[in-house]
C-alpha positions in Angstrom: 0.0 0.0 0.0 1.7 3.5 -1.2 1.8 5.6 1.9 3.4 8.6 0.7 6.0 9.9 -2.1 8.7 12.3 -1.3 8.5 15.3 -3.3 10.6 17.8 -4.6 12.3 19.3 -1.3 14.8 16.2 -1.3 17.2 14.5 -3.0 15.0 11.4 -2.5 12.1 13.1 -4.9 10.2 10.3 -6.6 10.6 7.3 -3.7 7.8 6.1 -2.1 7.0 4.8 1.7 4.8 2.1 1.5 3.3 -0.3 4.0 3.6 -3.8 3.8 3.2 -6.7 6.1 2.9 -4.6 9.2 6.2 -2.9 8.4 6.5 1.0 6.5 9.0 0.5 3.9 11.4 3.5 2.2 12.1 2.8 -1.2 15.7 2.2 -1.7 16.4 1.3 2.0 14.7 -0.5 4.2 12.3 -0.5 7.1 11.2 2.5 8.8 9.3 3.6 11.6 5.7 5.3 11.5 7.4 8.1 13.9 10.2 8.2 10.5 7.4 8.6 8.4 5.4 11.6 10.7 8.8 13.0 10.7 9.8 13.2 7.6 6.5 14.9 6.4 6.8 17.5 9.6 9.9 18.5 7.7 7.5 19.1 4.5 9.4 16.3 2.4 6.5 14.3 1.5 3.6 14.1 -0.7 -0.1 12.1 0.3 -2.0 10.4 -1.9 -5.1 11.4 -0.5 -5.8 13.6 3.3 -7.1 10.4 5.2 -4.2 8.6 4.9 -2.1 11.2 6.2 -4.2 11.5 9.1 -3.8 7.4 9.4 -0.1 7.6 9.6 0.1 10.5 11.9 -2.3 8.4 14.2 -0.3 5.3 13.6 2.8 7.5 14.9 0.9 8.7 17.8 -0.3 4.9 18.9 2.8 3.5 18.2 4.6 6.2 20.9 2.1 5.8 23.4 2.3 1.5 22.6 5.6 1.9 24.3 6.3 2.6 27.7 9.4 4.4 27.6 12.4 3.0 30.5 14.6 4.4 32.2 17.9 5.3 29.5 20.4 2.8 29.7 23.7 3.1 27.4 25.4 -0.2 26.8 28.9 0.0 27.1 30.1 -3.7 26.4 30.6 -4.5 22.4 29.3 -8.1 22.9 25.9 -6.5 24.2 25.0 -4.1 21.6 22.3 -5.2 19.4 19.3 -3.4 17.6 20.2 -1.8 14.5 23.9 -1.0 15.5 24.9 -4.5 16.5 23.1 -6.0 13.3 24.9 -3.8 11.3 28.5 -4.7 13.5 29.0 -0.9 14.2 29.0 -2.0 17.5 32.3 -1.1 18.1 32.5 2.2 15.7 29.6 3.1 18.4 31.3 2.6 21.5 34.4 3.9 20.4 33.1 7.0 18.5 30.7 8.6 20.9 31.5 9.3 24.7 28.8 7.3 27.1 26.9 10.9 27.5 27.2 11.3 23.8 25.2 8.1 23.2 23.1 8.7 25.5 21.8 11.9 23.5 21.6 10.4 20.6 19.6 7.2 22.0 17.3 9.9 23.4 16.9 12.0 20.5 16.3 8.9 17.7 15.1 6.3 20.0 13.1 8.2 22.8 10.7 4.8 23.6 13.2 2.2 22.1 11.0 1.2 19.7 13.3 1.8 17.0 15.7 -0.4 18.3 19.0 1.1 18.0 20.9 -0.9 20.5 19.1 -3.0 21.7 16.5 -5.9 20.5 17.0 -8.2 17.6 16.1 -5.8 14.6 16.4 -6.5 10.7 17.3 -3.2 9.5 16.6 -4.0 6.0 19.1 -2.0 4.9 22.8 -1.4 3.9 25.2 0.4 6.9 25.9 3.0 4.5 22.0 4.0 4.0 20.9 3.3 7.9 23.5 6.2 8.7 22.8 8.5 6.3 19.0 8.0 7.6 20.0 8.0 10.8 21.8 11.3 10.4 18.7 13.3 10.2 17.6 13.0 13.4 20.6 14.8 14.9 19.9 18.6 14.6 21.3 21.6 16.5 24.2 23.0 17.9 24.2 19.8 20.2 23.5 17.5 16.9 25.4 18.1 14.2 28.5 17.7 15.6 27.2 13.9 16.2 25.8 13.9 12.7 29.4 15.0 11.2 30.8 11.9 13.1 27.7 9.1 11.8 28.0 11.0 8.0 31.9 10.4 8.0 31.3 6.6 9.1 29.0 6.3 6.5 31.3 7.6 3.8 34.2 5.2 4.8 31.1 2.4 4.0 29.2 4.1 0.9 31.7 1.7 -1.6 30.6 1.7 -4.9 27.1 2.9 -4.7 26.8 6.0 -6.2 23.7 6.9 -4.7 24.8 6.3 -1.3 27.8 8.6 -2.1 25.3 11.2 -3.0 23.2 11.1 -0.2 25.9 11.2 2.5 27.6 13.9 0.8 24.0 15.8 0.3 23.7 15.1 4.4 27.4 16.2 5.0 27.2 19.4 3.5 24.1 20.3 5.8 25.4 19.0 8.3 28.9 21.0 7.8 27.2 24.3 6.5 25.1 24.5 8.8 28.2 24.6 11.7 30.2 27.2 9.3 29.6 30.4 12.0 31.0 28.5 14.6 33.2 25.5 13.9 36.7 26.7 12.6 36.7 24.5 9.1 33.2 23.6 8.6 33.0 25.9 5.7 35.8 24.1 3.7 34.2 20.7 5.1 31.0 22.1 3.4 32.8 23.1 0.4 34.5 19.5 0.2 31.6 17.8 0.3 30.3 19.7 -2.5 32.7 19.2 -4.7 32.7 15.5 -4.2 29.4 15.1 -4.9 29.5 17.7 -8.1 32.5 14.9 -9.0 29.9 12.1 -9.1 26.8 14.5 -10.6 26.8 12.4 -14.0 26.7 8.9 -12.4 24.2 9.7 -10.1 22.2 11.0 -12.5 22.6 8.0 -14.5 21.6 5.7 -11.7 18.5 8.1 -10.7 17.2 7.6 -14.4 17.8 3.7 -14.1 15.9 3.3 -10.4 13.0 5.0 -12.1 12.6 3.1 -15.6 13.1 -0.6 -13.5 10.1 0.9 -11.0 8.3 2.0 -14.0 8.5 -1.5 -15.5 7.9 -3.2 -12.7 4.5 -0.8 -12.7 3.9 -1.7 -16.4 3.6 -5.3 -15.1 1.3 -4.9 -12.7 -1.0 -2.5 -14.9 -0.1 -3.4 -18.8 0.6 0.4 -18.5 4.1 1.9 -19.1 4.4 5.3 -17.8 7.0 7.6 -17.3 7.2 8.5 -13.3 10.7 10.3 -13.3 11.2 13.8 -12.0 14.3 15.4 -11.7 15.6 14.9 -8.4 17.3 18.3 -6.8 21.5 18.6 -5.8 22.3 20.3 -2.8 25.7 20.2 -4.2 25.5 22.3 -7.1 22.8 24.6 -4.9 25.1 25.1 -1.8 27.9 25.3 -3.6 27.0 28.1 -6.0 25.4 30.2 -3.4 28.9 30.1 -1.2 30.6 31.1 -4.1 28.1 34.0 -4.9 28.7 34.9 -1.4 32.3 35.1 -2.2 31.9 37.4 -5.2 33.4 34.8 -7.5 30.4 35.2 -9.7 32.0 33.8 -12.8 32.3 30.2 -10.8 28.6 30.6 -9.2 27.6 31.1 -12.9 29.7 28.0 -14.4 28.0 25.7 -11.7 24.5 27.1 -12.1 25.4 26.6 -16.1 26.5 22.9 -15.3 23.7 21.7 -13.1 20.9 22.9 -15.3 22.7 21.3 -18.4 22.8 17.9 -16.7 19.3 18.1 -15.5 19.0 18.9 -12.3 16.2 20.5 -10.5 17.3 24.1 -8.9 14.9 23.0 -5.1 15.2 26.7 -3.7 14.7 28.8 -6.8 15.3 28.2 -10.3 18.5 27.6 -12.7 17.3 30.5 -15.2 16.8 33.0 -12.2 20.1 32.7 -10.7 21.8 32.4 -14.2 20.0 36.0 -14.7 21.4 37.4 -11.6 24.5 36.1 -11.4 24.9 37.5 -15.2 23.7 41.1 -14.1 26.4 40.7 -11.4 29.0 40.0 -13.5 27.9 42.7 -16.1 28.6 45.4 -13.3 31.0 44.2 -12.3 32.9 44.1 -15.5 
């Protein structure tokens, strides 16, 4: 059953969250939770097929949190005991030794308030690769207090992406919010932002490649099912291209702002904040007086 679609505010425009067997699957990556879900759409990613079944998940969420009596917070400390998602996925002990024992505490409390989700604890098929559970994962740590954290689980990720080039894109999409958005007061988040830019920019082409493929094999899949074929790709957006050029606008290199703008339309990717054409305009008129 399709739950919901993520629209065009993400990288992830054009996968679905659909319910089956008791379980809310994300396309692409596994099991999720209802709270995921609720979350996702409070952030205004996510497109309904219809009101009531919005109204369904949201109540879903809201049974799900109450279901569980929450327990006192308990941090494991001993590799051999970590379970849930982090011992399935042997991080067990990238965990331990990554994050201080009040570090993991936060983070258990602020993705895993009820332990429902079962991040350490439990036996829990993620359903998904290391690489994509972090990336997910990374989300939920916001803030001054949370993106440090997220910096640490987005770097882990990257040392497991391998040679899936939309995992690459994805971490490097969360990196460079996660680094930009710690540029006013971490010495060297800037140039982390800027990094990650660039490294995804590097992979634009194959990305692009492998959003086109993802959507013709669900489209044929759908053509079996229906008798139908029918085209369901929309351009996903690149926060690497976006971010990058505005830095560099903010820089008064307006020639390299321009080049990137140029380069991300002519590949086909959707400009998410404004559009390809507008900035080109500007950035043109900028140029022009400043010539």
């Amino acid at each position: 059953m399709l739950i919901a679609t993520f629209g065009p505010s993400t990288g992830w425009v054009g996968k679905t969250i659909t319910f089956e067997n008791e379980q809310f699957i994300l396309e692409g990556h596994g099991a999720i939770t209802a709270q995921d879900v609720a979350e996702y759409d409070r952030q205004g990613h996510l497109v309904w097929p219809y009101d009531e079944m919005r109204e369904w998940l949201h109540g879903r969420a809201a049974a799900d949190v109450a279901a569980a009596a929450p327990t006192p917070s308990k941090v494991n400390t001993d590799r051999a005991a970590i379970r849930g998602r982090i011992g399935t996925l042997h991080l067990g002990a990238w965990w331990l030794s990554t994050f201080t024992e009040e570090e993991r505490a936060y983070i258990e409390q602020k993705y895993d308030p009820t332990r429902e989700k079962g991040l350490t604890q439990g036996d829990v098929d993620p359903g998904q690769s290391p690489t994509a559970f972090l990336t997910l994962f990374s989300v939920w740590l916001t803030g001054p207090d949370g993106r440090p954290l997220a910096e640490r689980v987005l770097q882990k990720a990257d040392s497991l992406a391998g040679s899936s080039v939309l995992d690459r894109h994805f971490v490097y999409s969360e990196m460079i919010k996660a680094f930009y958005g710690q540029r006013e007061t971490e010495p060297g988040a800037l140039d982390a932002a800027i990094a990650a830019c660039e490294r995804q920019i590097a992979i634009a082409p194959q990305a692009w490649a492998a959003f086109v493929a993802e959507s013709d094999e669900r489209d044929r899949h759908h053509a079996e099912w229906t008798g139908k074929y029918m085209s369901s790709f929309v351009a996903p957006s690149h926060r690497g291209y976006q971010q990058l050029a505005i830095i560099r606008e903010k820089q008064g290199d307006y020639s390299e702002a321009l080049r990137l703008c140029r380069e991300a339309q002519a590949q086909g990717w959707r400009d998410s904040k404004s559009d390809w054409s507008k900035r080109i305009a500007r950035l043109e008129s900028k140029l022009g007086k400043a010539g």
